[in-house]
C-alpha positions as semicolon CSV with decimal commas, in nm:
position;residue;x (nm);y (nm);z (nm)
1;X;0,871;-6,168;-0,575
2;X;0,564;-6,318;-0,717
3;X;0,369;-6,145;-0,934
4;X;0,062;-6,237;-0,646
5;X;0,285;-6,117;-0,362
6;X;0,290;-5,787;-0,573
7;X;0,035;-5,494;-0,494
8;X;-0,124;-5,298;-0,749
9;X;0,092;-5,149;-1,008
10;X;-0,009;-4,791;-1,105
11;X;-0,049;-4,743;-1,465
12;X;0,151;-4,412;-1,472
13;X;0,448;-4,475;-1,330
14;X;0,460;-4,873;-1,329
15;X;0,573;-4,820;-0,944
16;X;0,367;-5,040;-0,658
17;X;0,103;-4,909;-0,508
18;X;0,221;-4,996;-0,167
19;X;-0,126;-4,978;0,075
20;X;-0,464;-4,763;-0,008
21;X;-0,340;-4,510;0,204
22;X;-0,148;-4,403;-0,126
23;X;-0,429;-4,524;-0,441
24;X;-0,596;-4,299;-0,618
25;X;-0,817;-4,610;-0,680
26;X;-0,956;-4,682;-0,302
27;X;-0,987;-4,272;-0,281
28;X;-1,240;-4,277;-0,576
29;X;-1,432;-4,524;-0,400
30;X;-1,426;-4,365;-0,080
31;X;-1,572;-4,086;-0,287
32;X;-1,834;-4,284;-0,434
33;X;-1,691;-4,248;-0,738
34;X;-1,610;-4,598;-0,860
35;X;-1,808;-4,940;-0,741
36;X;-1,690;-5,185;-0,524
37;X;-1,700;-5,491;-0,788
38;X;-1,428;-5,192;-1,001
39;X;-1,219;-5,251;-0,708
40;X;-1,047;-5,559;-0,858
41;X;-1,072;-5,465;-1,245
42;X;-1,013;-5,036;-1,247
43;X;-0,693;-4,941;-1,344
44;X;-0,454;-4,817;-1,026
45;X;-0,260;-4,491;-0,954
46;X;-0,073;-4,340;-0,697
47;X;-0,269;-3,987;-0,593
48;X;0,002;-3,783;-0,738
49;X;-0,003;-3,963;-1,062
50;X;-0,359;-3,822;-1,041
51;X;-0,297;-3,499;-1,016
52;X;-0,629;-3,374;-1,154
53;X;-0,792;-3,516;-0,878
54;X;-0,497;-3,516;-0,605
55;X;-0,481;-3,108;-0,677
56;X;-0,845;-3,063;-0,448
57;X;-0,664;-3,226;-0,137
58;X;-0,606;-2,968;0,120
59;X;-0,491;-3,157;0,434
60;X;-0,154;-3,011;0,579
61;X;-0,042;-3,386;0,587
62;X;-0,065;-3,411;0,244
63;X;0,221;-3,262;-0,030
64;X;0,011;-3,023;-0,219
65;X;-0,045;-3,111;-0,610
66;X;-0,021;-2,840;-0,839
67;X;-0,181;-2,815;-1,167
68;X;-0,110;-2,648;-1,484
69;X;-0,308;-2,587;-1,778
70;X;-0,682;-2,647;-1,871
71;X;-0,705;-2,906;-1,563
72;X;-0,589;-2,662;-1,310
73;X;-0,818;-2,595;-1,022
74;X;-0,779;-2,235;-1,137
75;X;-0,953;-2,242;-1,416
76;X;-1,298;-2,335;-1,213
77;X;-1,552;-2,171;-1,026
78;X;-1,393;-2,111;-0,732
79;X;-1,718;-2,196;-0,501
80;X;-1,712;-2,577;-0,683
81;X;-1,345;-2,562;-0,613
82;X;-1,437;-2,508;-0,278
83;X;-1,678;-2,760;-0,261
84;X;-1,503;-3,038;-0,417
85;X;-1,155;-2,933;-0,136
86;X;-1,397;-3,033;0,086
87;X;-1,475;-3,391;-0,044
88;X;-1,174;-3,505;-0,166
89;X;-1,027;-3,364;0,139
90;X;-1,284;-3,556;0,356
91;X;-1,227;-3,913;0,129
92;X;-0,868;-3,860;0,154
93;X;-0,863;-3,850;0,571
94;X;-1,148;-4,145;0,564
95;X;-0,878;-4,324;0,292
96;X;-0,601;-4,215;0,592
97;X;-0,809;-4,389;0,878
98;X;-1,026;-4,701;0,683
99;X;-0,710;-4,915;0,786
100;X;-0,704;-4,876;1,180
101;X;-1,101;-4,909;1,209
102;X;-1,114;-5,278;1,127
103;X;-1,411;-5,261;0,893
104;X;-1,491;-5,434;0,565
105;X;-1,427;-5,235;0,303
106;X;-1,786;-5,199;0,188
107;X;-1,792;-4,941;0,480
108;X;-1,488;-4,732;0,390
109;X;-1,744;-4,499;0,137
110;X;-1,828;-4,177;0,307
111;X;-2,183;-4,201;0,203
112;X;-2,384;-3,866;0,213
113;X;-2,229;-3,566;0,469
């Protein structure tokens, strides 16, 4: 395969990043966390090679990430844990559905809720 035929490679496990339904990277920006112009330059990951992040997704379609040590969502205030289950939870089913809709990707961000 050619290297442009490829999709992104994640930078943890050196695996393909098959579609965004999968990247860490497209979830970020879903979140708001990254820009679109980082889209083509940020490093990629699959979401459980992010586990730090992937550990605040609480979908029942989703494997659940656990986390141990310092990074662990137990070590937090459990009302900003709370809080931030409920956005990456939220990106993560807008990252789920962004493909189906049909709309450029500069409407994939979940803006404010």
């Amino acid at each position: 395969m050619a290297k442009c035929d490829q999709g992104y490679l994640c930078e943890v496990c050196g695996e393909e990043v098959p579609d965004i339904t999968l990247s860490d990277l497209y979830l970020r920006y879903i979140l708001g966390e990254i820009g679109s112009r980082q889209l083509m330059s940020a490093p990629e990951r699959h979401l459980h090679c992010n586990p730090t992040l992937a550990q605040f997704i609480t979908d029942p379609a989703f494997t659940p990430i656990t986390v141990d040590g310092p990074f662990s969502k137990d070590h937090l205030d459990p009302t900003e844990v709370r809080t931030r289950e409920r956005q990456v939870t939220r990106a993560w089913q807008r990252l789920q559905e962004v493909l189906g809709l049909g709309i450029p990707i500069s409407e994939y961000p979940l803006g404010c809720e």
